[in-house]
TORKOL-4160 file (C-alpha; in steps of 0.2 Angstrom, whole numbers, padded with zeros to 4 digits, m for minus):
76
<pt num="1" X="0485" Y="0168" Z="0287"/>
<pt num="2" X="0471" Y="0163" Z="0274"/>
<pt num="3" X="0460" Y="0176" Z="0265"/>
<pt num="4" X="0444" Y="0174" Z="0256"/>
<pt num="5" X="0441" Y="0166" Z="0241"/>
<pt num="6" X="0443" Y="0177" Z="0225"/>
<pt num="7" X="0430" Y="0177" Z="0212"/>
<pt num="8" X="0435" Y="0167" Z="0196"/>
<pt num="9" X="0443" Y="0178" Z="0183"/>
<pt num="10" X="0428" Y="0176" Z="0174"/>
<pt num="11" X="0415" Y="0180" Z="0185"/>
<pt num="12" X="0406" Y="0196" Z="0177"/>
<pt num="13" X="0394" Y="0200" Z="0191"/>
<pt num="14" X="0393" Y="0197" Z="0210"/>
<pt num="15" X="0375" Y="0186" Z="0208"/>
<pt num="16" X="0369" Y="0176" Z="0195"/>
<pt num="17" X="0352" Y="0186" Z="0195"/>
<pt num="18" X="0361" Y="0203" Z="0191"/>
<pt num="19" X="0370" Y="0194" Z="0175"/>
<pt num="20" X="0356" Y="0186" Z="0168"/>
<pt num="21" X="0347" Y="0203" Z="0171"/>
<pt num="22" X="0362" Y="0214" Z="0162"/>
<pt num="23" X="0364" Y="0201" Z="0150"/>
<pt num="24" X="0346" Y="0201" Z="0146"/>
<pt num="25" X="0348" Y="0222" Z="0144"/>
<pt num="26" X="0362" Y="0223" Z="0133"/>
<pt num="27" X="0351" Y="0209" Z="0121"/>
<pt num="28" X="0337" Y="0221" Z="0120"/>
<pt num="29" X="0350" Y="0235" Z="0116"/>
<pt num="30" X="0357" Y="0225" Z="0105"/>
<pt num="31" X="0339" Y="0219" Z="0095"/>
<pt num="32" X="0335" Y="0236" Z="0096"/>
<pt num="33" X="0352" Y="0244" Z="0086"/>
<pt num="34" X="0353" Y="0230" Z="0074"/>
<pt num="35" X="0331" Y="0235" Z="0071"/>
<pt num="36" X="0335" Y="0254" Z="0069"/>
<pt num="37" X="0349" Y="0249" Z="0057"/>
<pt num="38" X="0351" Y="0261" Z="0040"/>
<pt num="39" X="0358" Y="0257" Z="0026"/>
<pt num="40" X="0369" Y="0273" Z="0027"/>
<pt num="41" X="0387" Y="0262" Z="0025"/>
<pt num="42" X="0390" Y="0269" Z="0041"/>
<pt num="43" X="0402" Y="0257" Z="0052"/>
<pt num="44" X="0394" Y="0264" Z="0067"/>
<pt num="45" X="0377" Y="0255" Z="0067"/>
<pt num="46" X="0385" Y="0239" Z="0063"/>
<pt num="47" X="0400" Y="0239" Z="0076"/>
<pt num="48" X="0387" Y="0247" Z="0090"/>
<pt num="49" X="0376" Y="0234" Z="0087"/>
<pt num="50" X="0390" Y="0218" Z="0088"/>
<pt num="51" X="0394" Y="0226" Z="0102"/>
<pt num="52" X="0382" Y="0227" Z="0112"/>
<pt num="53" X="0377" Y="0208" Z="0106"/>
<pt num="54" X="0395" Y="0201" Z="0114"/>
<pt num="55" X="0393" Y="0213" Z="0130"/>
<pt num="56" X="0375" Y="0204" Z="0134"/>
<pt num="57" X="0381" Y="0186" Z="0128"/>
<pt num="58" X="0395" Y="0188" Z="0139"/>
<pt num="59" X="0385" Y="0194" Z="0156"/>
<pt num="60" X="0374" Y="0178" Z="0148"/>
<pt num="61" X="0388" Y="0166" Z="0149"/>
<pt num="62" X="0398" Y="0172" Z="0165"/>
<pt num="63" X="0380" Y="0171" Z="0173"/>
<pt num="64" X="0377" Y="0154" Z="0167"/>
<pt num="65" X="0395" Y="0147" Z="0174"/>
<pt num="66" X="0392" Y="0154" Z="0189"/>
<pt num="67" X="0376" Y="0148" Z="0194"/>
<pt num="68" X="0382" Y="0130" Z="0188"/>
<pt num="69" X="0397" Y="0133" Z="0197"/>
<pt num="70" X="0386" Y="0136" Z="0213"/>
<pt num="71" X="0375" Y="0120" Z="0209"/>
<pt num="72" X="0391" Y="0112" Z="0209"/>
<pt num="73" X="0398" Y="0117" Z="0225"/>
<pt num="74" X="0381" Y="0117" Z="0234"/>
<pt num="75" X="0379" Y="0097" Z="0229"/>
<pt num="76" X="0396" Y="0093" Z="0237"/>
């Protein structure tokens, strides 16, 4: 008995589309913490701000090696 193909361990999102979309959201999170940014010493700004930078460079790249992945498989 055979079952379906997993997703890779990767894979962030079901589609392409919705990583590049999350990805882009998280970016503009991002842009906008690092903007707002004070120069209190806080570690909070700072940490949010990396944060929310690898969260959307991560849905960025997941969405990317999938949609090459699916390019790859689609050309045999």
């Amino acid at each position: 008995m055979e079952s379906a193909a997993k997703k890779p361990w990767w894979q962030m999102t079901r589609t392409p589309a919705t990583g590049f979309w999350l990805g882009g959201l998280w970016l503009v999170f991002s842009v906008s913490r690092w903007w707002s940014l004070e120069p209190s010493g806080s570690w909070v700004g700072p940490a949010s701000g990396t944060l929310f930078t690898l969260l959307g460079a991560s849905y960025l790249a997941s969405a990317t090696a999938d949609l090459r992945r699916r390019r790859t498989v689609a050309a045999g």
